[in-house]
C-alpha positions in Angstrom: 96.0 71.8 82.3 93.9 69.3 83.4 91.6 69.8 86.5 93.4 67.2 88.4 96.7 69.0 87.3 95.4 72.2 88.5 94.9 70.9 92.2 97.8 68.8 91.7 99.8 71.6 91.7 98.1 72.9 95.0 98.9 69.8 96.5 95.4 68.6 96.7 94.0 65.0 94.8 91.3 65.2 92.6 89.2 62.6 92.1 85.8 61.3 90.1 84.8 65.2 90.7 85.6 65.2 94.9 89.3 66.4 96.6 91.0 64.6 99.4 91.8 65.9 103.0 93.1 63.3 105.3 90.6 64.3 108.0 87.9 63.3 106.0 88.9 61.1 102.7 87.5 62.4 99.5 85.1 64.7 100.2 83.0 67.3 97.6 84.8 70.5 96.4 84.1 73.7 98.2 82.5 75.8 96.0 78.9 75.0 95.5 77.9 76.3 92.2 74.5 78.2 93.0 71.2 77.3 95.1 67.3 77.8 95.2 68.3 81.3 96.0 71.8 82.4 94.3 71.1 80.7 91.0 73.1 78.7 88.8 76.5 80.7 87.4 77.2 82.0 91.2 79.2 80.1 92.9 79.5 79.9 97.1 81.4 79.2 100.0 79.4 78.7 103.0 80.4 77.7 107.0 77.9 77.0 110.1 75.6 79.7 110.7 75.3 81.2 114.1 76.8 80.8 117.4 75.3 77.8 118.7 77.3 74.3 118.5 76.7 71.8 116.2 77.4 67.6 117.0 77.4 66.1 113.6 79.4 62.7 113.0 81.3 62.0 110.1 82.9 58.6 108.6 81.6 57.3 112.1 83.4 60.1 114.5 81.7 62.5 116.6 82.7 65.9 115.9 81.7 69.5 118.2 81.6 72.1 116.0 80.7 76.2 116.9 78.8 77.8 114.1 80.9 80.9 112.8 78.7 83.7 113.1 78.5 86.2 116.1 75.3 85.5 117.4 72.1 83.9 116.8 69.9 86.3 114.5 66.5 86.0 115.2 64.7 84.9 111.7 68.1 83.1 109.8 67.5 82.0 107.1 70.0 79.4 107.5 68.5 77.4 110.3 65.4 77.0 108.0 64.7 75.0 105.1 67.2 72.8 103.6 69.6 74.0 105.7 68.2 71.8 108.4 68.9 68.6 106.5 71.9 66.8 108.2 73.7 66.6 104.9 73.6 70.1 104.9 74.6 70.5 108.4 78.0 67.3 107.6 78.7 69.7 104.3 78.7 72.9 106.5 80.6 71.5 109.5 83.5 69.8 106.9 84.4 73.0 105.9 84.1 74.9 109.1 86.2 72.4 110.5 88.4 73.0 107.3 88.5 76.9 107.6 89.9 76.4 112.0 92.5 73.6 111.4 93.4 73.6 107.8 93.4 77.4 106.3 96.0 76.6 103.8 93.8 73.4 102.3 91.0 75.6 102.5 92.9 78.8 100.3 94.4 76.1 98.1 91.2 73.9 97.1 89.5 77.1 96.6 91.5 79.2 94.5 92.3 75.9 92.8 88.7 75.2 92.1 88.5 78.7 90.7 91.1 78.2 88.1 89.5 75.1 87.2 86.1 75.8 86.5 86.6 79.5 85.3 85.0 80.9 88.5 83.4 84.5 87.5 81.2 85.3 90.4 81.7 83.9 94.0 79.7 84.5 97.1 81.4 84.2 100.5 79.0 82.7 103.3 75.3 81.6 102.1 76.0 81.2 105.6 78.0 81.8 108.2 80.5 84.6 109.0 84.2 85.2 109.0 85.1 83.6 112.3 88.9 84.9 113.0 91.4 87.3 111.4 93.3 84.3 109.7 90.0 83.5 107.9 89.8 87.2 106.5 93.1 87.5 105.7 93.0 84.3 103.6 89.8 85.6 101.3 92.2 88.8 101.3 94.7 86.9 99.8 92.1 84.5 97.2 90.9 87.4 96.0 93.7 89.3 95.3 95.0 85.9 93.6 91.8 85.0 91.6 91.4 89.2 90.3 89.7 88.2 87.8 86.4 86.9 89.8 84.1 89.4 91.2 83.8 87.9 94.9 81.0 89.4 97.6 79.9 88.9 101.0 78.0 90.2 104.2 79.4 90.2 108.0 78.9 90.9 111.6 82.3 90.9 111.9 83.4 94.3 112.9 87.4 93.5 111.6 85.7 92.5 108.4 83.7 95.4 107.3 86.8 96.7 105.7 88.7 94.1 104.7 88.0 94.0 101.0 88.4 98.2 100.5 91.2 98.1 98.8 90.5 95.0 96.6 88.9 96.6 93.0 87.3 92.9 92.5 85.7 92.2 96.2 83.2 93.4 98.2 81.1 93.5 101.5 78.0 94.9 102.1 77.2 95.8 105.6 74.6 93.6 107.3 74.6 95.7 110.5 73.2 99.3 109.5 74.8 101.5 112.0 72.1 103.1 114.4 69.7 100.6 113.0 70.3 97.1 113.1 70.1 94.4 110.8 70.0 95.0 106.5 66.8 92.6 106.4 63.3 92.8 108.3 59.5 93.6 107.3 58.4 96.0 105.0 58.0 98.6 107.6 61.5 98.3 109.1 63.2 98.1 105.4 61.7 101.5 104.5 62.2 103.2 107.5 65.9 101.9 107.1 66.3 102.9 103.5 64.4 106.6 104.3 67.6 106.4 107.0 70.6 106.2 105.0 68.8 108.4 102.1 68.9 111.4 104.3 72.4 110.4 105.3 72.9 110.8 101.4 74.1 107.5 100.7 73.5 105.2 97.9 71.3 102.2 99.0 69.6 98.8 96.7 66.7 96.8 98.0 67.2 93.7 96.5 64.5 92.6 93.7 64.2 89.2 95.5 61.7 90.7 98.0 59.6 91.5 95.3 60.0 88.8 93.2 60.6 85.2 93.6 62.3 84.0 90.1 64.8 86.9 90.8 68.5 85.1 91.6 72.3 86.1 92.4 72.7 85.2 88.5 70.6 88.3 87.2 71.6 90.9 89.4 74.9 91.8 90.7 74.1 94.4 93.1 76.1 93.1 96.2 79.0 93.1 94.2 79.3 96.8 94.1 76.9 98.4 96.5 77.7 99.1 100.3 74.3 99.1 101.6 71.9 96.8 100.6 68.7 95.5 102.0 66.6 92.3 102.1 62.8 92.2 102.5 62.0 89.2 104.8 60.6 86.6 102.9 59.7 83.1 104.9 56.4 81.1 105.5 55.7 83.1 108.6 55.7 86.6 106.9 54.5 87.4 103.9 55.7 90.1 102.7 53.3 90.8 99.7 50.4 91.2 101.9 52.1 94.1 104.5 50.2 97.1 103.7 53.5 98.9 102.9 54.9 96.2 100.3 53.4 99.0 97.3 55.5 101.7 98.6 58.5 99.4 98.7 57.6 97.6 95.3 57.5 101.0 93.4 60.8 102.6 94.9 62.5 98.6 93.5 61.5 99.3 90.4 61.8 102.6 90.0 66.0 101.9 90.9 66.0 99.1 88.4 65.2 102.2 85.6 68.8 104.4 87.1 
């Protein structure tokens, strides 16, 4: 089958490489294949980030649109960099818009899209969050459709945190560390969180992309298969190479990429 035949048969048009809603006209499919960060291979699905509301207009009308998440993290990374650009910020808000008055467009497009372009690795939210219970139960549902694509995600979401336990091909890695906080911070706050769940005997990654900066979603698969894993904050108002501690936490990365 022909891409177009493969939406066709979800009901969707497919066009010069874009699908059509009737909200919005032809707009770009809904799986971004990689970024600066993820890599090329990876594909993602990403909403608004945080709480706050966004007023972006579209084919000239005004739209009021609440980001997805839970809150408003201090240090987000996606309120910063390109994600400030308002075609990031019309892409985001289309398909938040998508995921609260359209699920079944949204399930369709996507597990179309999958099909399509042979899908292998898919990352749910570069940003944003699972915003309600019909959202969840539709990546349920994808993934259990698309088994063989290794999908992964983080959440805030408390109904979330186990929603992909009995799905062999999906999984979520906890962003809130239970008498902690948050799986990302400084080089002091990312050890004492990793020396935390250690003792607690459980099996923890600190990503390599703290470490290194050619390091992408596309070489390592850890948050496909690892509960806890943790992100050293990297951003032009920290730098993490020059915190005293980014040795200690540089030798016990690479001593995990020898297990």
């Amino acid at each position: 089958m022909t891409k177009r035949e493969i939406y066709a048969a979800k009901g969707i048009e497919f066009k010069n490489g874009k699908i059509y809603h009737e909200e919005f006209g032809f707009i770009p499919e809904l799986l971004i294949d990689g970024n600066a960060k993820i890599g090329k291979g990876v594909y993602h699905f990403s909403t608004l980030p945080t709480n706050q509301i966004f007023h972006v207009v579209i084919n000239n009308k005004s739209y009021d649109i609440k980001g997805t998440c839970p809150c408003f993290c201090a240090g987000c990374y996606a309120t910063k960099g390109n994600y400030r650009f308002s075609s990031t910020i019309k892409s985001l808000a289309i398909r938040t818009w998508l995921v609260l008055n359209d699920i079944e467009f949204v399930k369709n497009a996507i597990t179309a899209q999958i099909e399509a372009d042979n899908v292998q690795f898919l990352r749910i939210h570069a940003s944003g969050d699972f915003v309600n219970d019909q959202y969840i139960e539709m990546w349920q549902e994808v993934a259990k459709e698309c088994n063989n694509t290794i999908f992964w995600t983080y959440t805030k979401n408390k109904k979330a945190e186990t929603a992909f336990d009995s799905i062999d091909n999906a999984n979520i890695v906890k962003s809130v560390i239970k008498g902690k906080g948050f799986n990302f911070g400084h080089c002091d706050y990312i050890l004492s969180v990793y020396e935390y769940l250690k003792e607690q005997g459980k099996k923890v990654y600190i990503c390599k992309c703290g470490i290194d900066k050619n390091q992408h979603c596309t070489n390592c698969k850890s948050c496909s298969t690892n509960e806890y894993v943790l992100f050293i904050e990297h951003s032009t108002e920290y730098k993490a190479e020059a915190d005293p501690l980014f040795p200690v936490l540089k030798a016990i990365i690479e001593a995990q990429e020898e297990q």
